[in-house]
Structure formats: C-alpha cells, structure tokens
C-alpha positions in Angstrom: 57.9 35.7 -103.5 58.2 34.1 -100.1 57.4 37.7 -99.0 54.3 38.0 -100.7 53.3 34.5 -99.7 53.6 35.3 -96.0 51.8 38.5 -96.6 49.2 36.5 -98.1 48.5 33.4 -95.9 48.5 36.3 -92.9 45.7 37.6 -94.8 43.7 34.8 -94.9 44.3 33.8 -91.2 42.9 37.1 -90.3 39.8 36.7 -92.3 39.0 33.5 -90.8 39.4 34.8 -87.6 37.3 37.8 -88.1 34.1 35.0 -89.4 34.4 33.5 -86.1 34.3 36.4 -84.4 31.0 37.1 -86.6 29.8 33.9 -85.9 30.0 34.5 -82.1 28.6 37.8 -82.6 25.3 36.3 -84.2 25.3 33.6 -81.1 25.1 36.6 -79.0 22.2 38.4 -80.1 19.6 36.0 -80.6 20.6 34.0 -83.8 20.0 30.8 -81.7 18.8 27.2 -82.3 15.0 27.5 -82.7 13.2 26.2 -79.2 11.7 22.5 -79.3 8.4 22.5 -79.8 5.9 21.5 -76.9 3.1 19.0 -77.7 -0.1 19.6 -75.8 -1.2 17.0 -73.4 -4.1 14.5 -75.2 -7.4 15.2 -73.8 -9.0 12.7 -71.0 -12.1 11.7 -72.4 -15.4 12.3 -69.7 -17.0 9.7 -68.7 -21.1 10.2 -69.5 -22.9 11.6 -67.1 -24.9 9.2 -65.0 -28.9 9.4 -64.1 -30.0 9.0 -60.7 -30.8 6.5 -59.5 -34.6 5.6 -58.7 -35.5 3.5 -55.9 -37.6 0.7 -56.4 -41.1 0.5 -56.1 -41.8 -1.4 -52.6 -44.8 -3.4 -51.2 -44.9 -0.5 -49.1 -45.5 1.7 -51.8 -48.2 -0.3 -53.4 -50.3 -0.2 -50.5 -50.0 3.2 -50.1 -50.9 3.7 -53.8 -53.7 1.0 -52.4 -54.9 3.1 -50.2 -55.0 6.4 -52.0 -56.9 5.1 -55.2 -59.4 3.1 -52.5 -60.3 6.5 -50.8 -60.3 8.5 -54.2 -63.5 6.5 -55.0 -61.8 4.0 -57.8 -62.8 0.3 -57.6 -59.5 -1.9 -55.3 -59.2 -4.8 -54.4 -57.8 -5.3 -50.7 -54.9 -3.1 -49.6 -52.5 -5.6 -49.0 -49.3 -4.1 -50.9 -49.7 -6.4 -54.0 -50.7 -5.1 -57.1 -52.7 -7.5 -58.4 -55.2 -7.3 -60.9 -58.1 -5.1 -59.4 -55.7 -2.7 -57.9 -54.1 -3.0 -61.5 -57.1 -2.0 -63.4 -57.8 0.8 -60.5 -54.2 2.4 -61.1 -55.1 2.1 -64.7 -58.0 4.1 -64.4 -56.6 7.0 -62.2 -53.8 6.9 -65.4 -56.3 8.0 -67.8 -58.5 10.5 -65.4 -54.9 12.1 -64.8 -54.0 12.3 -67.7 -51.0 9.7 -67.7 -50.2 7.3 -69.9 -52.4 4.4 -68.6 -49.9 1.3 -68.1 -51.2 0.0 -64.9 -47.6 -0.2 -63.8 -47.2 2.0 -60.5 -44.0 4.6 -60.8 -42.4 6.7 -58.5 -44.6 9.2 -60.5 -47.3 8.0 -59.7 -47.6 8.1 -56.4 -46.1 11.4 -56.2 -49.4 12.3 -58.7 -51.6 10.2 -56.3 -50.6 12.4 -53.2 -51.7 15.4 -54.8 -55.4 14.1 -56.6 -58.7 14.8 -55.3 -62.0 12.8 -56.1 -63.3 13.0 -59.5 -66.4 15.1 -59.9 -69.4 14.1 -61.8 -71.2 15.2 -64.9 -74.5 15.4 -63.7 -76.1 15.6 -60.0 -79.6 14.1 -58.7 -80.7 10.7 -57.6 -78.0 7.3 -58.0 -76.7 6.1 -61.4 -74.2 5.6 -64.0 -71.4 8.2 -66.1 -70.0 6.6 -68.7 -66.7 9.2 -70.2 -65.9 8.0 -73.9 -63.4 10.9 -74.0 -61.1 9.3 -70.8 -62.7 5.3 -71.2 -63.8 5.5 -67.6 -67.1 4.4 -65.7 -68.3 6.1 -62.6 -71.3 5.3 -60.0 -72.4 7.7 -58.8 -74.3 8.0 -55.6 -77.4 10.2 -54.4 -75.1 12.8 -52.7 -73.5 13.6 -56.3 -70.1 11.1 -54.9 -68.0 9.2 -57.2 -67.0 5.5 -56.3 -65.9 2.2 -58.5 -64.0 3.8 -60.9 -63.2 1.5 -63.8 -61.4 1.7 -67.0 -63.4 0.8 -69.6 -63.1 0.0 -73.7 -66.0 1.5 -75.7 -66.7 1.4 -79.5 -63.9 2.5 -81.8 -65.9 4.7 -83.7 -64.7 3.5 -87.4 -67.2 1.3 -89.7 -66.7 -2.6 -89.8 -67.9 -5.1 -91.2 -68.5 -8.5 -89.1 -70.6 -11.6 -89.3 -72.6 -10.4 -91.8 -73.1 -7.1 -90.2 -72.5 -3.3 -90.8 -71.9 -0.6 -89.1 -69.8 2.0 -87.4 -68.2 0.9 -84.2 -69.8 3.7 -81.7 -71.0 3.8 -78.2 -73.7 6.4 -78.3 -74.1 10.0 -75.9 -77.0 10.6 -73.9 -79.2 9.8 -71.1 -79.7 5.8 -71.4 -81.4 3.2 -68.5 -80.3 -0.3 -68.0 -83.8 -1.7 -69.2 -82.7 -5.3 -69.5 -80.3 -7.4 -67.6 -78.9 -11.2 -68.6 -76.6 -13.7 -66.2 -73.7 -15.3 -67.4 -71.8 -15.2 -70.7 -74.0 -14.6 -74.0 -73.3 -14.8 -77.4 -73.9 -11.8 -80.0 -73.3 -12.3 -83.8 -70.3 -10.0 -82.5 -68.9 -11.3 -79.7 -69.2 -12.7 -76.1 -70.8 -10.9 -73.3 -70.1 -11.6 -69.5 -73.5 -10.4 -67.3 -75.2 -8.1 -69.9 -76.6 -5.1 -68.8 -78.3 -3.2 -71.9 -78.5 0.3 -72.3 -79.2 0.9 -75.5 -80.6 -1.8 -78.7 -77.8 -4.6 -78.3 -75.0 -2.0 -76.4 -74.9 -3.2 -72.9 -72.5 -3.0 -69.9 -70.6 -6.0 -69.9 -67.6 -8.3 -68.6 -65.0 -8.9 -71.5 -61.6 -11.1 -71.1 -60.3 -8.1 -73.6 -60.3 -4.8 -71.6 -57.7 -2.4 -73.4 -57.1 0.8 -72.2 -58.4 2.2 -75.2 -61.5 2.2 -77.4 -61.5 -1.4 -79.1 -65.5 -2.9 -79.0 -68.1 -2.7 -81.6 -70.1 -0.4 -79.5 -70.8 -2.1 -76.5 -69.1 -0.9 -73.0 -66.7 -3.5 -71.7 -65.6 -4.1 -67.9 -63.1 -5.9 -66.3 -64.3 -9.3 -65.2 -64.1 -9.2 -61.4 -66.1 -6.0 -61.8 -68.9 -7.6 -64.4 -69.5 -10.5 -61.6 -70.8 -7.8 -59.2 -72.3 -5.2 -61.2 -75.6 -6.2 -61.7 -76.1 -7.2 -58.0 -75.3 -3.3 -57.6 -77.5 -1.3 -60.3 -81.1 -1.9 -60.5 -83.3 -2.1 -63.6 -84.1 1.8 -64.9 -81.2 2.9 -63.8 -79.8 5.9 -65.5 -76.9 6.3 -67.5 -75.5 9.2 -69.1 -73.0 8.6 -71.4 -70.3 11.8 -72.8 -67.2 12.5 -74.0 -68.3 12.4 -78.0 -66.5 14.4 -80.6 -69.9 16.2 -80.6 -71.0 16.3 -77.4 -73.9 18.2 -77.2 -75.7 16.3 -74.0 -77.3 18.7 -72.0 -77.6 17.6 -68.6 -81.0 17.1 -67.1 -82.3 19.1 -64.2 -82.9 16.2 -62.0 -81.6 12.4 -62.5 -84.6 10.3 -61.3 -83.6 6.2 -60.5 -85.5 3.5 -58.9 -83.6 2.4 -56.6 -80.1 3.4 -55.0 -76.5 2.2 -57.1 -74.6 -0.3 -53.9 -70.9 0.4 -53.5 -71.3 4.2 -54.9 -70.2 5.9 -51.7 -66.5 7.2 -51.2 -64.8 7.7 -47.9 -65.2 11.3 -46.0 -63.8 13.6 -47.5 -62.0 14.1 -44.5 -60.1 10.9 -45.2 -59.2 11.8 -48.7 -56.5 14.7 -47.4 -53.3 13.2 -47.5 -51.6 12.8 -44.1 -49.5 15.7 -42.6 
C-alpha cells in the first residue's frame, strides 16, 4: 500500500505540473488579457461663425449720398451730411425708382446702388410738365429738354372702394394726360380730408401737401406730397400745366406727339450730365 500510494501522489504531482506548463503555453501564443479599451476624445464644440462687420454710416457718407441724389435730379435739401427730412424723403424716392425697399434709412447698400444709378428718364418728351408713376409712387418735373429734376415720393389712391363721410367710391388716382386747371393756398378741407396748397388735376384729385406721406398708396385718390415740397410747388407750375399720370394695372396711355404747357415748370433742370459720372 505505501507503494501504491507513492505511485499515486507522483501521479498527481505530474499532472499538475504538466497544467502549468499548458497554462504557460496558452500565455505564449496569444491567450492574453484583452487590451483596455480607448475612449475617444469628446468633441470641442465650434464657436458660430461670425458676420462682418459693417462700418457705420458717417456724416461723410450722408453727404455723399447728398450729393449723388442732388445731381440725379431728386428733390434735397442742402448737402450738409445730415439726413434730415428732405434728404430723407429724396433717399426714399431713389428706394422705390431702384427698386429697394424704400426705408429712407441710408445703408452701405445704398450708396454702393447710388454710385452706379443714372438719371431717371421720362415717359413722355415735349414742352415742361408733370409724370406722375402710380406703379413706383413717384413725381417727376420735367423740363423742356425732356430732363428729370424734384423727384418726390408720393402716396396715391389705394385703389380699393371705401366708404367715408357719407361718400362712395373706389380709392383711385386716375391715368392720362391731366392739367392743373385750378390752384388754392393754404390748408383746405374736403369731406375726405385736409389738403396743404391744392393743385387740381382732375374733379376734386389735386396735388397736395399731406402730414401723412407713406411710401405706399394710402389716399382716397388724391396725390399727396411731402410738406416742404407742397409750400413750393405751386410757385413752380403754372396754371394748364400738363400732367400725365401712369403706372395703372391697365395702362393703356398713349403718349402724345407733343406735350404743349403755358409756361416753363421752375426747379426742373438737373446738373450736366457731365456732373452726374461718378468721380474716377
């Protein structure tokens, strides 16, 4: 027995040794701890990108706009660098003959648009008078050489019915070839509101100075002016003057061979055309 028992516990010393050896085996040929896993880096979040900066508009600036609008033929006031409310209204105007939305404030836009315009031409040639365009709710004069000058903005009937001091209607400021045949002084009263130096063109539509210019169509049919322009414009256009009205959905005016007026339109003359180039 204590043979056996020898033969026995050499047995199992053997076998252990021989696992070991196994074990070490495995080690060696790839049977290792699995690697440690590597955590990408969290992302850095980008700061939005950031718009240029534009550079104020200087005094500098205005009077250059100033000075552009001036020789373009619209109406200014004196080119001083402040925009005030003529040179407002002017801006305003060139806005709508541009095509721009007509803010009246001046943008770096703007001026870049203003560098690059050339005087608006008119509908119709002949002798001195008035363009009225419903379509871009401007006013022209226009003098005996076929020039542009005093550009306004202008607010002309809205074109929709109303219904107003016991009166009727649809709101519209009529096409065609017109004539101031009457002219009143000061404020007046109509059943549909006040009207700064009248100058009629057609029935009870007139010309006229309004403390409510928008730069859209807002009147009852009548053609309203800023005030600082109303105070002058009747000193400026003559009795039988002509005005021709466009710019309706329909507008079927045919223009007329000649354009015969009374008497020359003041102020209607634009600088040389010389002086409209920009400088080099």
């Amino acid at each position: 027995m204590p043979g056996r028992a020898r033969a026995l516990a050499a047995q199992v010393a053997k076998g252990a040794a021989m696992g070991v050896a196994a074990l070490l085996a495995c080690a060696g040929t790839g049977f290792a701890a699995p690697p440690s896993v590597v955590r990408p880096a969290p992302a850095v979040a980008k700061a939005p990108a950031q718009a240029p900066v534009k550079a104020p508009i200087t005094p500098a600036d205005v009077r250059r706009a100033e000075q552009r609008l001036a020789a373009l033929g619209y109406w200014t006031g004196p080119v001083d660098g402040v925009l005030d409310e003529v040179s407002r209204q002017a801006l305003v105007a060139f806005q709508k003959i541009d095509g721009r939305k007509a803010t009246g404030r001046l943008t770096r836009a703007d001026l870049a648009a203003l560098e690059r315009a050339v005087p608006p031409l008119p509908r119709e040639a002949g002798a001195a008078h008035v363009e009225v365009d419903l379509a871009r709710q401007v006013l022209f004069l226009v003098d005996g050489q076929g020039r542009v000058g005093k550009i306004l903005p202008v607010s002309t009937g809205t074109g929709r019915p109303f219904s107003a001091q016991g009166y009727r209607g649809t709101a519209d400021t009529p096409c065609g070839h017109l004539e101031v045949f009457s002219k009143l002084s000061g404020w007046k009263k109509s059943p549909l509101g006040e009207m700064y130096n009248p100058l009629y063109v057609v029935g009870g539509i007139a010309i006229h100075g309004s403390l409510d210019v928008p730069p859209h169509p807002a009147s009852h049919g009548c053609i309203r002016v800023p005030m600082f322009a109303s105070r002058k414009l009747p000193a400026m256009i003559p009795l039988k003057t002509p005005v021709v009205v466009y710019g309706c959905k329909v507008d079927d005016l045919q223009p007329l061979p000649q354009i015969v007026a009374s008497a020359p339109i003041s102020g209607a003359t634009v600088a040389p055309a010389a002086a409209l180039l920009p400088p080099g």
